[in-house]
Phi, psi and omega in degrees: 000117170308145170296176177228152183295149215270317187268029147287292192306333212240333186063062240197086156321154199303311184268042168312165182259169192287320181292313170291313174317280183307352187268344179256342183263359166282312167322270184319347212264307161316002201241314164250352192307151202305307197308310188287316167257134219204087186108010206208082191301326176305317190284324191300325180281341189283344220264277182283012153262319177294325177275018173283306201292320159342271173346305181262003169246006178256356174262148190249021169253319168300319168326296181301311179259025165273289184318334171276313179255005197050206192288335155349317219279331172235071167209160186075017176102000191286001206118142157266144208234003165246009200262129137111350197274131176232106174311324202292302167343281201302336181268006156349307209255337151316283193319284179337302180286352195259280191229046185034057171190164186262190193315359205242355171095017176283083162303131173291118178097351200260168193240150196245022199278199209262103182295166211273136179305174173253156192242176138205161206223136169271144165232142170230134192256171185268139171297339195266341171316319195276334172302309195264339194087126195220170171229141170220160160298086165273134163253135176255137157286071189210166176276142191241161158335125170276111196324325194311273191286357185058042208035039115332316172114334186118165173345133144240173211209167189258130195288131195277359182254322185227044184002049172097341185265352173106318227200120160258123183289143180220106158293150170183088193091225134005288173286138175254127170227105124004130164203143184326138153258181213275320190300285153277014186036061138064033185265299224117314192231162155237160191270133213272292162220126203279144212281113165333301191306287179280340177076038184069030176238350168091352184215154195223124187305132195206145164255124182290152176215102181236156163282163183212121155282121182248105186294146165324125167036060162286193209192142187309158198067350191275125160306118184220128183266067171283129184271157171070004206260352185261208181322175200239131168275138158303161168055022182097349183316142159326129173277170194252192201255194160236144212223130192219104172244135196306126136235130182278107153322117165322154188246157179263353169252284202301139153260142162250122164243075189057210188289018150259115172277128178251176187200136135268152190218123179300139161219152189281192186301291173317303169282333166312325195268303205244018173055181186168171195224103183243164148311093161260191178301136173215178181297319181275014179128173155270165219216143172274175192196122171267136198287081164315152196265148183090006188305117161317152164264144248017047187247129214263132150255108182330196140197095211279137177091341202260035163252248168255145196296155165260131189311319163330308168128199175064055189040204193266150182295197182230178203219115166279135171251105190241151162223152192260165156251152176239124196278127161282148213261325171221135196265193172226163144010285187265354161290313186265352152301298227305331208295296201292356164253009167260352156294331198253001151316314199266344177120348212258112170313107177264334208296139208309162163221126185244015171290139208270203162325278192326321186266356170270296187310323177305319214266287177341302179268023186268000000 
């Protein structure tokens, strides 16, 4: 396949300046590079054709004998046209407009140390706290920036080994291969002279004390994520966060069922029987509540809105009412008439009965 002509390929009059040459091959280099097309062989060649030509028109010996001989100059044993050209070079400054960093994913002027562990801390609450939302006071244990060095660590100085760039380079052909350098875990700098206060680690063991808002109707486990609230990062490095996970104390009335609270509330015969209009318990104070007459034990009544908000959003759960009947264990007198003649109104057979098992199972199998 014939070549198309390098300032054709670059778009570029014959006589551009070395400065327009690169400005047209960072357009183009932007434009197709592989990272940007993915899968998309027409762009890899238009990719490795603008750094061919590139290669030979931004060197001005390479250049010289291009203008005289064309692609002659290097075919036929005339050369490689790519001997000495390092793509990786021009795209210093890609990278940098691409994602604020150079070719190794490195922010430039940025600091390269080791970010900070995550922390977690148990907070345990009051129920009525975890219904309504609350705020506490937390102390943390953690390593913090050291005011001295300003978490650094002391004096730095440009690691003399991967001269400032973080990553010691290995050629190979073509190819650039990279690696942390061992000397500065990839900062840049190494330490010059170490900060008294911290002994070179930029952090110093501290109990911390922050408020922490805790929202309307969590739940044991629920997780709250403060950022930047954990460890102290080294060599300057980002602190990690604190994960402040909940736990909600039993209520001495309430069951929790996700965003709905239940309760029992006791009724006498009488009111069971004859309806009432009685007070329970709510998040918000007592609350009436009427009793139908012939109301069963266990028989529930809603209360629709009146549980917990839900963290989610979409307002609040409901508040279960269940009632016991409660049979009295000892009568009075005038108590024990009254029952007995509405026993026997109703028909209902009172009379003691002392027969054990044994004369109920005898009778069954006679």
């Amino acid at each position: 396949m014939t070549k198309r002509d390098y300032y054709e390929v670059l778009g570029v009059e014959r006589g551009a300046s070395t400065q327009e040459i690169k400005k047209a091959y960072r357009k183009l280099a932007r434009e197709f590079h592989p990272d940007r097309n993915p899968n998309n062989p027409a762009a890899e060649s238009r990719f490795k054709e603008a750094s061919e030509a590139y290669a030979v028109l931004s060197d001005d010996s390479k250049r010289s004998s291009y203008d005289r001989m064309g692609h002659a100059a290097f075919g036929g044993g005339g050369g490689d046209p790519f001997a000495g050209f390092d793509p990786f070079e021009s795209f210093g400054d890609l990278f940098q407009e691409f994602f604020g960093g150079d070719i190794f994913g490195r922010r430039r002027g940025g600091r390269a140390g080791r970010r900070g562990a995550d922390l977690r801390y148990d907070l345990e609450i009051d129920f009525l706290d975890a219904a309504r939302g609350t705020e506490e006071t937390i102390r943390v244990p953690r390593h913090q920036p050291c005011e001295t060095c300003e978490g650094l660590g002391g004096d730095r100085e440009t690691c003399p080994r991967c001269e400032g760039h973080g990553q010691v380079q290995l050629q190979q052909g073509f190819f650039r291969i990279a690696r942390t350098c061992d000397r500065c875990a990839g900062s840049g700098q190494s330490l010059k002279r170490a900060c008294g206060d911290c002994r070179g680690q930029g952090r110093v063991e501290s109990v911390h004390k922050l408020s922490v808002r805790i929202p309307a109707g969590v739940d044991t486990g629920t997780r709250l994520r403060l950022r930047g609230e954990g460890e102290a990062g080294l060599q300057g490095g980002e602190s990690g966060d604190l994960y402040v996970v909940v736990v909600v104390r039993d209520h001495p009335l309430f069951v929790r069922e996700g965003a709905d609270i239940a309760c029992e509330v006791p009724l006498s015969i009488a009111q069971a029987t004859l309806g009432v209009e009685i007070e329970v318990p709510g998040l918000e104070g007592r609350r009436k509540v009427t009793v139908a007459p012939g109301t069963q034990s266990g028989e529930v009544v809603r209360l629709r809105g009146e549980g917990l908000p839900r963290l989610n959003g979409g307002g609040s759960g409901d508040q279960l009412v269940q009632f016991f009947v409660e049979v009295p264990t000892k009568l009075s007198a005038e108590q024990r008439e009254l029952m007995e003649k509405f026993a026997a109104v109703s028909g209902d057979d009172v009379s003691p009965r002392r027969k054990t098992f044994l004369d109920k199972l005898k009778e069954l199998l006679d």
